[in-house]
N, C-alpha and C positions, 0 to 999 in steps of 0.2 A: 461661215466663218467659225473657224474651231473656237473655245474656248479654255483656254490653260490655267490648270489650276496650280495656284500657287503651292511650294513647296514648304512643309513646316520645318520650320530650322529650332524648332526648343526642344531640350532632352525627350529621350522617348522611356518614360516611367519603368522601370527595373522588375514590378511586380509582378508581370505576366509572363517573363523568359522563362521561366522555368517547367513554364505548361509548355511554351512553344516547344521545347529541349524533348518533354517526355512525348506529346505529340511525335512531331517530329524523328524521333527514334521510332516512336513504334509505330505507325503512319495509323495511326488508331486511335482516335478521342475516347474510347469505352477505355482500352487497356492505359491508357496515358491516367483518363482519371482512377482510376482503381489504384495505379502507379503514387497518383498522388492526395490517394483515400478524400475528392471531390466528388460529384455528380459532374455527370458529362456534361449537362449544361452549363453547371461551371464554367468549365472547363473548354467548350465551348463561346460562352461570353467574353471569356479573358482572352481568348484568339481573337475574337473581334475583336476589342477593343486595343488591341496590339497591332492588327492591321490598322484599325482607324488613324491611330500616333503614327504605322510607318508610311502609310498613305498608299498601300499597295498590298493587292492578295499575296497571304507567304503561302498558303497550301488551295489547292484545287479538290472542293468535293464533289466526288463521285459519288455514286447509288452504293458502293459496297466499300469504296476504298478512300484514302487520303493518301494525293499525290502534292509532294513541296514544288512548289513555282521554283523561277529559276532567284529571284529576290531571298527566298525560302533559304534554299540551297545555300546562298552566299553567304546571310544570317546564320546560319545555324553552326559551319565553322568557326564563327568568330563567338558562336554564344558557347560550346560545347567546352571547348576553352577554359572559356572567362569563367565557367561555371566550374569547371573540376578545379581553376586555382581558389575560387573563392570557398569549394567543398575541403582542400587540402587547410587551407589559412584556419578554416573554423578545428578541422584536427587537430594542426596545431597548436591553438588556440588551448584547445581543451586538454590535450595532452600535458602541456605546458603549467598547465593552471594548479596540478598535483605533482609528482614526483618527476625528477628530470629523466627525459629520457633520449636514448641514440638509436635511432632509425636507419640501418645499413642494407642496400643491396648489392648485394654479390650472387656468382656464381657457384650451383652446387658443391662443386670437386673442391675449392679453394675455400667455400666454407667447412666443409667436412676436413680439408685435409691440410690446411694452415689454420685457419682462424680463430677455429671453435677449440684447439688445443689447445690454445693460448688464452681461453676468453678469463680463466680462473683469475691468475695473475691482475686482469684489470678489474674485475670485480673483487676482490681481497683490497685494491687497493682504492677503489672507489664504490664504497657498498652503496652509497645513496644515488645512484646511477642505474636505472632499467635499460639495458640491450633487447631492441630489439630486431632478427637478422632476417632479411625477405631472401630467399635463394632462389634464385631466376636466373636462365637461362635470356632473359629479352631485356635490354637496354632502358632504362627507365629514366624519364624526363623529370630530372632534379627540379624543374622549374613550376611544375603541375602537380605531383604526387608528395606525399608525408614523408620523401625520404629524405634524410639528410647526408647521408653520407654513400658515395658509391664506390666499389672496388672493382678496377674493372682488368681485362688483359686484352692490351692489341699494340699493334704495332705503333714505335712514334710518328707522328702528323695526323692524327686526328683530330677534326674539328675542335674536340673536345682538350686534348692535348695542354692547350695554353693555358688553361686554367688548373690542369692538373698536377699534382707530385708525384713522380716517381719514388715505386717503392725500391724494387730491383727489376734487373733483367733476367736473363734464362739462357741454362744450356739444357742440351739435353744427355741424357748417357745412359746406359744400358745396366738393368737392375735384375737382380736374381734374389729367389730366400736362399738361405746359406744349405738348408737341409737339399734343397733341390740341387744343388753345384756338389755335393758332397757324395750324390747316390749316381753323380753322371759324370761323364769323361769331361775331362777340366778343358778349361777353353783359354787356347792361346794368342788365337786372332781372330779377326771378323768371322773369316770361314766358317768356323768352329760353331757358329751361332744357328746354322742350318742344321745342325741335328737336332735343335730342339723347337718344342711350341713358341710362334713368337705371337705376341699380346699386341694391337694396336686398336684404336677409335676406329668404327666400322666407317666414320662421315670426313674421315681426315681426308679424302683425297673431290668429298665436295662440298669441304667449306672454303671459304675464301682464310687465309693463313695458316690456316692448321695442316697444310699438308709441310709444312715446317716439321711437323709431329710424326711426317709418316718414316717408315723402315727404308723404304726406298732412299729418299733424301739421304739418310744415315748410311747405306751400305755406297750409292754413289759416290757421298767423300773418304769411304772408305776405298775406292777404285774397284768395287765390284757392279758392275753395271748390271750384271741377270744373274739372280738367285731365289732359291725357289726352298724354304724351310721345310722342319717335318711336318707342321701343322699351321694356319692359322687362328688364331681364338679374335674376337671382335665383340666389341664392347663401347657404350654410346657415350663413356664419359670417363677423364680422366681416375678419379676416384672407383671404380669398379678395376682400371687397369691393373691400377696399383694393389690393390685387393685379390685379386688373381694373381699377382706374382707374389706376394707374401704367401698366398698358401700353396705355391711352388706347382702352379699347372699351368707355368710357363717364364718367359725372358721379359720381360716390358721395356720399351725406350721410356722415358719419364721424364719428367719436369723437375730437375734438378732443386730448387725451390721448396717442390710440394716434397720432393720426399728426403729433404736433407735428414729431417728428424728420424726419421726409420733407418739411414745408411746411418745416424750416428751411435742408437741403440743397438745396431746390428742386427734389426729384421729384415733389412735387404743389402744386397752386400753389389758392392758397384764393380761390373764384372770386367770393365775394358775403361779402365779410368784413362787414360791415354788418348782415348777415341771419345770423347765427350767433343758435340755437336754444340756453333752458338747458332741462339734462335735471335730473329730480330723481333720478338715478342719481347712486352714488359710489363708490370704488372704495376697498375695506376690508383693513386684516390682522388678522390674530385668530391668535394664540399659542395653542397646546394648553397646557395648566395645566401639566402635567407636565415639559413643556419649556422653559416663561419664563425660567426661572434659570440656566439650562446657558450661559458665557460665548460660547458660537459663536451661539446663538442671539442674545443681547441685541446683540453683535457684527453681525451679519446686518442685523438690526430696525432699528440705527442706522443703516449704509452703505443699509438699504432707506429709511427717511424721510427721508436726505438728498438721494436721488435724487428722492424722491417733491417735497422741496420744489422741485428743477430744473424738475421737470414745472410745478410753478405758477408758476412764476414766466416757462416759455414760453409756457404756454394764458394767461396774465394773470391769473390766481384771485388774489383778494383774498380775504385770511382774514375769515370771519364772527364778528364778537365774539359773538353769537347761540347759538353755535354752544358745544356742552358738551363737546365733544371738542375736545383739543388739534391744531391742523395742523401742529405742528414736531415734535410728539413728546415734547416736552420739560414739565416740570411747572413 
């Protein structure tokens, strides 16, 4: 006759997750404790007595190794978690505690090539305010990490969507420097673009929506289905594109958006305005929950949608009534 042992049902003590976390990551009780400046035995006992409260082995030792049980396994998701928002909360915490500051993630190209043009403006106008701006490439979880604020570009219905404000949409259209158009036979239709180098993202035809971005897509609604330039040049990011057509070693399709300010100075000159492509990209903010309410932020989101309305009103964007999100910002 088996005997079954009752199951404990009172909190399991918070003080030992954190060994479980570095264990667990590094399947090493030597580098776990060094991780967290104990002795192994430490380090060691606080595993015991963590299995003891959950009433089940979380890792399997080996002669050489430490393998997580499958209980382990299930733990350790839900503690990896819980531990980077409690590691984030103390950031902010701390950050908090001295001079206010704004936490943005964005993309390289839009920070080089909108944002950071702009950044003066709000600092002249809110000196006791620190920016500071993470430029990544990878989607970062408002919910987990020190960010506050995210900019981000994709198309409308994304999960994330509902909670976010549109800043603007996008066309795209074809950019030259003026010196380059001046030393070469002037261009009067599409055709005409085949005599020269054209500029596009080397990854635009494998990423999921950017092939909105490629030549192709663009000479298509222009009714040329095969054409074949004098060159191509390729490049991993919109900011580099645009940099190669300023210094005239080639044509770039562009992001209407990013380079209104360059077509309005006159260092790129918009060579088939006529033929400007819409994309169904748009360019988003999305507040971490936690930070909506904090006066630097609501501060920020303001001076950021009033720029964002300058933008539409240089690219010509007409607000869509359509449309369920507000473009001013405003209710």
């Amino acid at each position: 006759m088996s005997v079954q042992i009752p199951l404990r049902t009172r909190p399991v003590s918070v003080g030992h997750w954190r060994a479980f976390e570095a264990v667990a990551r590094h399947l090493n009780f030597r580098a776990a404790a060094e991780e967290l400046s104990l002795t192994q035995s430490a380090v060691s006992r606080q595993i015991q007595s963590l299995e003891d409260e959950v009433g089940v082995p979380l890792f399997l030792r080996h002669t050489r190794a430490v393998e997580l049980t499958g209980a382990g396994a299930q733990l350790l998701q839900v503690v990896s978690a819980s531990l980077s928002r409690i590691d984030s909360a103390v950031r902010l915490v701390r950050r908090t505690a001295g001079r206010k500051t704004v936490a943005i993630s964005t993309w390289a190209s839009f920070a080089s090539m909108w944002l950071i043009s702009r950044m003066e403006a709000f600092q002249s106008e809110h000196p006791e305010i620190d920016i500071r701006i993470d430029a990544t490439d990878a989607v970062v979880d408002l919910e987990t990490t020190d960010v506050d604020l995210a900019l981000r570009y994709a198309v409308p219905g994304a999960p994330w969507n509902t909670q976010a404000q549109r800043l603007f949409g996008e066309q795209l259209t074809v950019v030259a420097s003026p010196w380059l158009l001046k030393s070469t036979p002037s261009i009067q239709k599409p055709k005409d673009l085949l005599n020269f180098t054209l500029i596009e993202a080397g990854d635009t035809h494998r990423t999921q929506n950017l092939e909105w971005l490629s030549w192709q897509r663009w000479f298509e609604a222009q009714k040329l289905q095969t054409f074949e330039p004098k060159r191509w040049l390729y490049f991993n990011y919109a900011h580099q594109i645009v940099q190669a057509a300023l210094t005239g070693q080639g044509i770039a399709l562009a992001r209407m958006p990013l380079v209104a300010d360059s077509l309005a100075s006159g260092d790129l000159v918009e060579v088939l305005p006529q033929a400007r492509l819409d994309s169904p990209m748009a360019y988003w903010l999305l507040a971490a929950p936690r930070s909506a309410q904090r006066p630097e932020i609501k501060a920020f989101c303001a001076w950021l949608q009033a720029q964002a309305k300058t933008t539409r009103q240089a690219i010509g964007e007409v607000p869509d009534p359509d449309l369920s999100d507000d473009l001013d910002g405003s209710n």
